[in-house]
C-alpha positions as CSV (number, residue, x, y, z in Angstrom):
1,X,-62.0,41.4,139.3
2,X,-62.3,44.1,136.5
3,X,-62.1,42.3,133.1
4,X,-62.0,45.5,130.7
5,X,-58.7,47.3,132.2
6,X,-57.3,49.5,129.6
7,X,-54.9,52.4,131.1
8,X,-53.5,53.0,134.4
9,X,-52.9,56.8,136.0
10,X,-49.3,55.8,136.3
11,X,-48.3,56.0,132.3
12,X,-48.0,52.4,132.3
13,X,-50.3,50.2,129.5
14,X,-52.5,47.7,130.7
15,X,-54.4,45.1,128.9
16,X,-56.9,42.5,129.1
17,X,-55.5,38.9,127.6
18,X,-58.0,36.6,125.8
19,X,-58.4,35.0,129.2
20,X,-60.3,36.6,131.9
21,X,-58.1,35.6,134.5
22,X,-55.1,36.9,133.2
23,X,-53.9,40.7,132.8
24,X,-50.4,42.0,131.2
25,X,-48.8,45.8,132.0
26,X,-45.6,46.9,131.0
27,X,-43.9,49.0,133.4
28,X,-43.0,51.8,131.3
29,X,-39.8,53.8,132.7
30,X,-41.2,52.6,136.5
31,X,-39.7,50.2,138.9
32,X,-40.6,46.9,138.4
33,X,-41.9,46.4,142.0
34,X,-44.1,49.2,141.8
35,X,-45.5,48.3,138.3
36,X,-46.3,44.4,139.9
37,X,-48.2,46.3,143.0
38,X,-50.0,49.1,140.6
39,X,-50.8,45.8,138.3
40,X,-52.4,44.0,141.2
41,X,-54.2,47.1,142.8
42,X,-56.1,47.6,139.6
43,X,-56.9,43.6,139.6
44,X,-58.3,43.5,142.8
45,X,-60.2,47.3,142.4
46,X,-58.4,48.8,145.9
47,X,-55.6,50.6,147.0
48,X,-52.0,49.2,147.3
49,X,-52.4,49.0,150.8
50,X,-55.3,46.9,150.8
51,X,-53.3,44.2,149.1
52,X,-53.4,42.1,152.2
53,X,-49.7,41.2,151.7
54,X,-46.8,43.2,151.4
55,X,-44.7,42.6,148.2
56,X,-41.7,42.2,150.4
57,X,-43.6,39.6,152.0
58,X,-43.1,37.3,148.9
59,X,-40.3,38.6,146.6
60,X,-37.6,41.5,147.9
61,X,-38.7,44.6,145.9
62,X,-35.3,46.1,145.6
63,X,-34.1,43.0,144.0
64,X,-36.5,42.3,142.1
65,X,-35.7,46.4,140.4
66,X,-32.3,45.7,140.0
67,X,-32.4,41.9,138.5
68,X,-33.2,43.0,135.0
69,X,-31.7,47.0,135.7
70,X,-28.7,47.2,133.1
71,X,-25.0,45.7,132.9
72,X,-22.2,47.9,134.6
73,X,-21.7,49.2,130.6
74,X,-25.2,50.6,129.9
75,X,-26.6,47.9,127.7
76,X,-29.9,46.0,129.0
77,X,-30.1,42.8,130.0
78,X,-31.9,40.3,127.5
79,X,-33.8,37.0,128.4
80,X,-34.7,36.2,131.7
81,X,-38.2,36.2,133.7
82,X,-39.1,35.8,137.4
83,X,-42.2,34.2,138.6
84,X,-44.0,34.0,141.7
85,X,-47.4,34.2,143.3
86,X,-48.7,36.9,145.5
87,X,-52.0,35.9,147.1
88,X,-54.6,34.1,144.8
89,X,-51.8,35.1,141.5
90,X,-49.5,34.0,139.7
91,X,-47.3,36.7,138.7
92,X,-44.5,36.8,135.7
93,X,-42.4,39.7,135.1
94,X,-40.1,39.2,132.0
95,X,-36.8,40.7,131.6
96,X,-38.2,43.7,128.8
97,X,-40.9,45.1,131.4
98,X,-43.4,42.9,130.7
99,X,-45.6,41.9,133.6
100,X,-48.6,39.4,133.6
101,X,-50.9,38.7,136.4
102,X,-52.5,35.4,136.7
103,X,-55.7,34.8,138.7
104,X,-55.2,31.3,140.0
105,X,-57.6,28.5,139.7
């Protein structure tokens, strides 16, 4: 695992926590499922389809995009995270775009 991940080709920020085994992007104007496979692409240092599991394997992509995509009137939806773990990770994507990958123990 790459410790010292700082930028992403895709425009989206990534950074290293305090904790080695843990790594936070925001998905910045990008579907949600594509920022959680980009995120775990750079983790593991391949390509997304060298994964080893689809996302759609784990968590439906589509609605994963559209669980936090905004109310009927325009105005974003507040609160709310989804967890779940993909391979050997724990993975947390918060309602505001904020993803965090967890290695687990």
């Amino acid at each position: 695992m790459n410790g010292n991940i700082n930028d992403s080709n895709d425009g989206a920020v990534i950074t290293s926590s305090a904790q080695t085994n843990q790594y936070t992007i925001y998905a910045d104007g990008e579907q949600l499922s594509t920022a959680v496979v980009m995120a775990l692409t750079d983790i593991t240092g391949g390509d997304p389809s060298d994964i080893g599991v689809p996302l759609y394997d784990v968590i439906d992509p589509d609605a994963l995009d559209n669980l936090f995509s905004d109310k009927h009137d325009g105005s974003p939806r507040t609160g709310g995270k989804v967890v779940f773990t993909i391979l050997d990770y724990e993975v947390t994507v918060q309602s505001y775009g904020e993803i965090v990958v967890r290695e687990l123990e």
